[in-house]
C-alpha positions as CSV (number, residue, x, y, z in Angstrom):
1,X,-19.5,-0.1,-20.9
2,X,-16.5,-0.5,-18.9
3,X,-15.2,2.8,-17.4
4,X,-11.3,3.9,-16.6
5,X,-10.8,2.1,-13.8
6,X,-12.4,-1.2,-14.5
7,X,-11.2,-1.3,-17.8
8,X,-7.6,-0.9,-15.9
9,X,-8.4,-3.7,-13.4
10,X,-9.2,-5.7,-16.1
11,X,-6.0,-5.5,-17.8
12,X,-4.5,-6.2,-14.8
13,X,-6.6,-9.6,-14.5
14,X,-5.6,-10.4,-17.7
15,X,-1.6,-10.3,-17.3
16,X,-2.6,-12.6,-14.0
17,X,-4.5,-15.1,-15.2
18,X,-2.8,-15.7,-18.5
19,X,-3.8,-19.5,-19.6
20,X,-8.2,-18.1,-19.2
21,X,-8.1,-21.1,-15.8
22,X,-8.8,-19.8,-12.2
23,X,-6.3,-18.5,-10.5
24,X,-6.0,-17.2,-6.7
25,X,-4.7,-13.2,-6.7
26,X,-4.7,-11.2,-3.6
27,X,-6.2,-8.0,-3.3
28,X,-3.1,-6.3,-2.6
29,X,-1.2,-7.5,-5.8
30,X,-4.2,-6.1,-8.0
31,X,-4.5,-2.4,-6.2
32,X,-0.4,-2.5,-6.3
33,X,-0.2,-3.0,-9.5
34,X,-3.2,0.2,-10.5
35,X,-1.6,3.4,-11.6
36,X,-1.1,5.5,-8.7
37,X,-3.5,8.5,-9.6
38,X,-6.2,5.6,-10.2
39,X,-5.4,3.7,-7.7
40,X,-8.6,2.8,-5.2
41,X,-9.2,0.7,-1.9
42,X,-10.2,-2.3,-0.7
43,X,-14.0,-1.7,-1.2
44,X,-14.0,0.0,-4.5
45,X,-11.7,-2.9,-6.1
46,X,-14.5,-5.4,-4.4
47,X,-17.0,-3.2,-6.2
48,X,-15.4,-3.1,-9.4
49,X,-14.7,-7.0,-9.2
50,X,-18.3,-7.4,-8.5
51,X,-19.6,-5.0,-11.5
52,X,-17.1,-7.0,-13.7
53,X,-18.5,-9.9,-12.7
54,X,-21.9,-8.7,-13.1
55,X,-20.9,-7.6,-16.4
56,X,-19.9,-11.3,-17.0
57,X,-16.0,-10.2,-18.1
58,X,-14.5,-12.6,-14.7
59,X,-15.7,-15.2,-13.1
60,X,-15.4,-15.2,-9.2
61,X,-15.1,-18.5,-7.2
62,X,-14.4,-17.0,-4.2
63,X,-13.5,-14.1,-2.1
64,X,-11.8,-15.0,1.2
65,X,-11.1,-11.8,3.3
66,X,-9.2,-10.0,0.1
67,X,-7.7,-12.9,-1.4
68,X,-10.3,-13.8,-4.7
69,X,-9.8,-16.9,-6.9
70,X,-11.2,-15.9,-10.2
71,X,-11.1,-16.0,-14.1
72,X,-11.4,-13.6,-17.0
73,X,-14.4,-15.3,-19.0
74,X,-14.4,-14.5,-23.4
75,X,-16.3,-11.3,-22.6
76,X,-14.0,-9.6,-21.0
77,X,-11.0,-10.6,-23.4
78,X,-13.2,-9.2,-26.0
79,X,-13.8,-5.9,-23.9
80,X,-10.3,-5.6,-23.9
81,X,-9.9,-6.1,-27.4
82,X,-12.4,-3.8,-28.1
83,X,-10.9,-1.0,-26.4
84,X,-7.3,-1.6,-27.6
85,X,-9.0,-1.1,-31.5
86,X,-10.6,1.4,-30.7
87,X,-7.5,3.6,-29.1
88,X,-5.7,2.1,-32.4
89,X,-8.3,3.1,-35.1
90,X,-8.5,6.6,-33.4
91,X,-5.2,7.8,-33.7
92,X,-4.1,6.0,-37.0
93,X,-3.9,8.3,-39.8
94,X,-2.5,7.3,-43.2
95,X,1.3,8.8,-43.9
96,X,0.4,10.7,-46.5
97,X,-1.1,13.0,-44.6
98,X,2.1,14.1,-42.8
99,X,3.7,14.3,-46.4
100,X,0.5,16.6,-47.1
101,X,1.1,18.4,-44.2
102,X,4.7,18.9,-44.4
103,X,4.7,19.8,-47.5
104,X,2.2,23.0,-46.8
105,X,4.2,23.8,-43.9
106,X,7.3,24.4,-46.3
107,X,5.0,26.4,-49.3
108,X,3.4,28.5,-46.9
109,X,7.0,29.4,-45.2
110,X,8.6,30.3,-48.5
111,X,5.0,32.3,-49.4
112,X,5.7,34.1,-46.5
113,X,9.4,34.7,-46.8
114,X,8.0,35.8,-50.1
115,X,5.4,38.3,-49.2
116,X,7.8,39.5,-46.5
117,X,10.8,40.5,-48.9
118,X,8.2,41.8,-51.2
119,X,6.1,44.7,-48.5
120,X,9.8,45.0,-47.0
């Protein structure tokens, strides 16, 4: 299970190595590119990379003093995917619910304005 910040890295990743080959990203670019109230260091993207690795979502080739030549392997594509579907499925709801609830909205106001000339 990927957490916030790796999944984040890993989106990242993604948008940088968009044809699935190797391809050389500095550590800088990636850690620029974080949110800034997510952002982390040089060590904790180097243990993130490694965990993602681990987790077999990239593919590292090297790691040359913060520059890293790597891939995103099918795994971590589908980790993405996975995530995305279920943000999606989570806060779909069908539109007839809105028509349900607007529609109470609107009988409970005018049982209200009712109820309110009525004790008035």
């Amino acid at each position: 299970m990927l957490d916030a910040k790796s999944l984040i890295i890993l989106k990242i990743l993604v948008k940088e190595c968009k044809n699935g080959g190797y391809k050389i990203v500095e550590s800088r670019d990636i850690i620029s590119a974080m949110p800034e109230r997510s952002r982390v260091d040089y060590d904790g993207l180097k243990n993130i990379l490694t965990f993602l690795e681990h987790s077999d979502c990239i593919s590292i080739k090297y790691d040359d003093d913060g520059v890293f030549c790597l891939c995103v392997l099918p795994y971590g594509y589908k980790m993405l995917e996975n995530k995305v579907s279920q943000k999606k499925k989570a806060i779909t709801f069908p539109f007839w619910i809105y028509i349900l609830i607007l529609f109470s909205v609107i009988i409970a106001s005018f049982i209200g304005s009712l109820l309110a000339k009525l004790v008035a």
